[in-house]
N, C-alpha and C positions, 0 to 999 in steps of 0.2 A: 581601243587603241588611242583616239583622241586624249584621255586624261590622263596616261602615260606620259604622253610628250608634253603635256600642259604640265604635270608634276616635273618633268626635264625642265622644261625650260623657265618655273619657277625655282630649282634647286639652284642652277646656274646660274641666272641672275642674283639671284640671294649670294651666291658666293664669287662676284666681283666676270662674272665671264657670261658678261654682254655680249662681246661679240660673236661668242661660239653660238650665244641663246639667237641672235639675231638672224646668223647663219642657218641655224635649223627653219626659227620662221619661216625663213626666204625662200630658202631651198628644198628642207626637209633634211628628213637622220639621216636616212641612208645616203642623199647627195656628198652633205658633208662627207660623211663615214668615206665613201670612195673617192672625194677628193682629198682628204688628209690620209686615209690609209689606216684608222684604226677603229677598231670597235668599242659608241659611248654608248656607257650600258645605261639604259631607261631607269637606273635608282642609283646615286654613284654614291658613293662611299667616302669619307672624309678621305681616305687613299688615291680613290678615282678622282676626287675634283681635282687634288696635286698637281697630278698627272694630265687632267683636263686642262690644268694651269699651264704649265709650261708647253701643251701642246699650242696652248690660244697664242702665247708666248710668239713660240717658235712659225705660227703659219700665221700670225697677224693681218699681212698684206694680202692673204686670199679670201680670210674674212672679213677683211672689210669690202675688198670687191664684194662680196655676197651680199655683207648688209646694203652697200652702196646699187644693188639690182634692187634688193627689196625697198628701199628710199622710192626709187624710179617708179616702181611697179604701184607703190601708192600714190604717188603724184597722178600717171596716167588713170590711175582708176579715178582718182578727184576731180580733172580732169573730166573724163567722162561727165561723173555725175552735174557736175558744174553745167556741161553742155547739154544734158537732159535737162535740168531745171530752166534754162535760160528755152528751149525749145519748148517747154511746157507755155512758158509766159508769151511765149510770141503766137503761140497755137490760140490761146483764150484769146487775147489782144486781136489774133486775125477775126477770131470767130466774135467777137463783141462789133467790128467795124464792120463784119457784112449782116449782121442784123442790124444796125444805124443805117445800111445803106438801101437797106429791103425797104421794100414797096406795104410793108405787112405792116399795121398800125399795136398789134398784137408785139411782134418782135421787139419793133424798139421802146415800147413801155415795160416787158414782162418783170425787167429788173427792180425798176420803183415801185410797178402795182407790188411784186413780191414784198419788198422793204415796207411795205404800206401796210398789207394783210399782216408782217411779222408783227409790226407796233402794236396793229388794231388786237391782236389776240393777243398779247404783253399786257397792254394797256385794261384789257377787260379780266385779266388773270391778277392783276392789281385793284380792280375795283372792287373782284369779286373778295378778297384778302379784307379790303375794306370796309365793306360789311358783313364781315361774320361768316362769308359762304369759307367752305374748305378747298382751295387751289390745290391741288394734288403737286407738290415740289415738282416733281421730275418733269412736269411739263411745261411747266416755269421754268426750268434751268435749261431744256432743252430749246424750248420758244429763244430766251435768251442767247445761245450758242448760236441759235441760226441767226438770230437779229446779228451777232457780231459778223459771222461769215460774211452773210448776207450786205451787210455795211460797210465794210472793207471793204468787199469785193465789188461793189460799186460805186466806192466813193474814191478807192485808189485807181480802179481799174477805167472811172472816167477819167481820172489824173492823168493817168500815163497815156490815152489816148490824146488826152487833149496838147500833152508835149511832144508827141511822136506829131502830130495834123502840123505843130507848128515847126519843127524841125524840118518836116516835109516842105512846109512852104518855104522855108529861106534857101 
């Protein structure tokens, strides 16, 4: 059923009737269908698109409320996600500052020893390149992948603590 309405609603577009296409998006066929009152057949016909024409024509201002629900309906969902990501950051951020604050001499270094172990196994995968031994790629590229995470994530993730500590104090 899905590549039915995908073929709809690239036919319709292709032939200048966005808004009825954006109206199906929104709402769905059958929505439409029973708000304008006619049946769009799932393969239309140079005759049907006419007809599809001066229907888009004639109900204009109901499909644009349509498309103007679906606008909304994307925002809120951006929205959302926007607010997961910012909750993700603040979740790492709390959980980095109560290991800084632990009594655990283990917690607050685990992130440099980590960054430490990634170079030292880089660095010997480099050596080994340099004299003749065979470095297997993929564990090279992967060493490297984690050095980047691994580097970012505590080189920005002290960043941002250290301008959240100073915001807090003023």
């Amino acid at each position: 059923m899905i590549p039915i309405i995908g073929m709809l609603l690239s036919t319709l577009a292709q032939n200048g009737l966005g808004l009825l296409s954006s109206a199906i998006q929104a709402k769905g066929k059958e929505v439409v269908e029973n708000t304008l009152g006619v049946k769009i057949p799932d393969n239309p016909t140079p005759e049907d698109v006419e007809k599809l024409r001066e229907l888009q024509f004639h109900h204009e201002e109901r499909l644009l409320e349509l498309g103007i629900e679906k606008a909304k309906l994307e925002m809120a969902e951006m929205e959302l996600v926007a607010k997961a990501a910012q909750n993700d950051a603040d979740n790492i951020t709390d959980r980095w500052q109560a290991d800084m604050s632990s009594d655990s001499w283990l917690s607050k270094n685990i992130r440099p020893m980590s960054l430490i172990a990634i170079f030292i196994g880089y660095f010997l995968f480099a050596l080994m390149s340099a004299f003749g031994y065979n470095a297997n790629e993929s564990y090279v590229t992967l060493l490297g992948n984690w050095g980047q995470l691994i580097m970012g994530a505590y080189f920005f993730g002290r960043t941002a603590e250290k301008i959240i500590e100073m915001r807090g104090a003023k």
